[in-house]
C-alpha positions as CSV (number, residue, x, y, z in Angstrom):
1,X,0.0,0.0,0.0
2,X,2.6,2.7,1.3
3,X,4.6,1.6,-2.7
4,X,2.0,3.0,-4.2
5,X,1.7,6.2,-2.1
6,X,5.3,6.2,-2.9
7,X,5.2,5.3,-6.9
8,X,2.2,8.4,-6.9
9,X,4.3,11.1,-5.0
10,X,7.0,10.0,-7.6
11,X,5.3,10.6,-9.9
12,X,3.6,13.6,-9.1
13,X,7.2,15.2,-8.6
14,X,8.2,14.5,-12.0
15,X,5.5,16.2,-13.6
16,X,5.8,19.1,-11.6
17,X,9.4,19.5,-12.1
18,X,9.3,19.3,-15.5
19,X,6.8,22.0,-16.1
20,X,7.3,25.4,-16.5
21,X,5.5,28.5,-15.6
22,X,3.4,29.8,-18.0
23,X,1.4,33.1,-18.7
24,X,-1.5,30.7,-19.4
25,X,-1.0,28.8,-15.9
26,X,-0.9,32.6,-14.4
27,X,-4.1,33.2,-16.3
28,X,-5.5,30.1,-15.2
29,X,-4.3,30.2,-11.4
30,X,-6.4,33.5,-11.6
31,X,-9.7,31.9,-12.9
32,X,-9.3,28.7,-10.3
33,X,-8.7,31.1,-7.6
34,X,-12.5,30.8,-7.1
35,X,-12.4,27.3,-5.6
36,X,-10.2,28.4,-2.8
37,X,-12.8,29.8,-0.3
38,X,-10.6,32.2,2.5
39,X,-7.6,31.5,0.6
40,X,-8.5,33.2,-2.7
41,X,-7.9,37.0,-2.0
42,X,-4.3,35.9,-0.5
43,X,-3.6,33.2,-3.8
44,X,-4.3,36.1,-6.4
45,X,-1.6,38.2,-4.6
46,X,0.7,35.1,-5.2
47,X,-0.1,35.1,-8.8
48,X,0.3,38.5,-8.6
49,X,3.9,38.1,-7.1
50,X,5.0,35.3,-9.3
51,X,4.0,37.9,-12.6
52,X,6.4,40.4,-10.5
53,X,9.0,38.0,-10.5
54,X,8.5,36.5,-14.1
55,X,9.0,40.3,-15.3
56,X,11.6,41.1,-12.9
57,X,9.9,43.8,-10.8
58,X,10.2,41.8,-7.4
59,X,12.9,39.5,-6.2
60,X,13.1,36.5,-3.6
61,X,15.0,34.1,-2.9
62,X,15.0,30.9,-4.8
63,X,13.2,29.1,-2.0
64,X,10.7,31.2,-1.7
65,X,10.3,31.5,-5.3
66,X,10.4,27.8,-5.6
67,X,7.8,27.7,-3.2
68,X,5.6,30.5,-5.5
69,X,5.7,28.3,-8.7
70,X,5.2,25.0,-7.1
71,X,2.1,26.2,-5.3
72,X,0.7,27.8,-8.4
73,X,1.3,25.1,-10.5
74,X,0.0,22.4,-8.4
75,X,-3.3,24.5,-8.6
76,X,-3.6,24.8,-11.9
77,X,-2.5,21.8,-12.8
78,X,-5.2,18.5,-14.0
79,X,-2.8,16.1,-12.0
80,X,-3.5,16.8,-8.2
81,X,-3.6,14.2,-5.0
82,X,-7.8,14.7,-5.7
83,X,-8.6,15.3,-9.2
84,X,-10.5,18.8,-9.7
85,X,-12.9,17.1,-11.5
86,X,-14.7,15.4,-8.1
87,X,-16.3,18.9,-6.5
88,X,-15.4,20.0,-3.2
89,X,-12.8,17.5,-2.4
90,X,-11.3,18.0,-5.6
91,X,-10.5,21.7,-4.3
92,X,-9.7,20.5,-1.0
93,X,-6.0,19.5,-1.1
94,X,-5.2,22.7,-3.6
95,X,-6.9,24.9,0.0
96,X,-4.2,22.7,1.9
97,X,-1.1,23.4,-0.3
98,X,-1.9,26.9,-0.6
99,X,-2.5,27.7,3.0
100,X,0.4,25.8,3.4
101,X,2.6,27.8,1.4
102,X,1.1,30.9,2.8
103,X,2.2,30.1,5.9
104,X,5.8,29.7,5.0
105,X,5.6,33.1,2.8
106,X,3.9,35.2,5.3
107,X,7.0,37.5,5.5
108,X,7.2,37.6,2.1
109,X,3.8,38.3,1.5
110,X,4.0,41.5,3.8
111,X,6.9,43.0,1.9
112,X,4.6,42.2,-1.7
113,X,2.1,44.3,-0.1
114,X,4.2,47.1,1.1
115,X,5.9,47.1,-2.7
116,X,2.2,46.5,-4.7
117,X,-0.2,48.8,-2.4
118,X,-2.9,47.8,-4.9
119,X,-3.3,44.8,-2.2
C-alpha cells in the first residue's frame, strides 16, 4: 500500500518539475482562484507576485520562489492528489497546499504588499 503512495508522490514530482511556468498557468491560477474559499484574495496576490517575479519587478530568494511556482502550478494543474474534476474535495487538497505555502511566505507576502499597495 505505502509503494504506491510512494510510486504516486514520484510521480507527481516528475511532472511538476518538468513543467514550467506559463502566462497561461498565471491566467488560469487567476480563474481557479474561485475554488479556494478564504484562501482566494491571499492566492491572487501570489499570482500576482510570481507575474512580478516573471517580469523582474520583485525579487526573492530561490526558496521562496520555488515555493511561489510550485504552489501555483499544483493548482492549476489537471494532475493533483484529488482530481479537480470530483467537487469539493477535488479543491480540497489545492486549500491545503496553498494555506500551506502561505504560511511559509507570510514574511514575504508582507513586503509584496508594502511594494504592490494595490493589495
Amino acid at each position: 500500500m505505502k509503494q504506491t503512495y510512494l510510486k504516486k508522490a514520484f510521480k507527481l514530482f516528475g511532472a511538476y518539475k518538468a513543467h514550467k511556468l506559463t502566462t497561461d498557468d498565471l491566467n488560469n491560477a487567476d480563474a481557479k482562484a474561485m475554488h479556494l474559499d478564504d484562501k482566494m484574495g491571499d492566492f491572487k496576490v501570489l499570482v500576482s507576485m510570481a507575474k512580478d517575479i516573471m517580469a523582474g519587478r520583485f525579487k526573492v530568494n530561490t526558496w521562496n520562489a520555488s515555493v511561489i511556482v510550485a504552489t501555483i502550478i499544483y493548482v492549476v494543474s489537471p494532475i493533483d492528489a484529488i482530481p479537480d474534476l470530483i467537487p469539493i474535495l477535488g479543491w480540497l487538497d489545492d486549500v491545503t497546499i496553498v494555506g500551506y505555502a502561505l504560511s511559509k511566505l507570510s514574511e514575504e507576502l508582507k513586503r509584496y504588499k508594502e511594494f504592490n499597495t494595490q493589495f
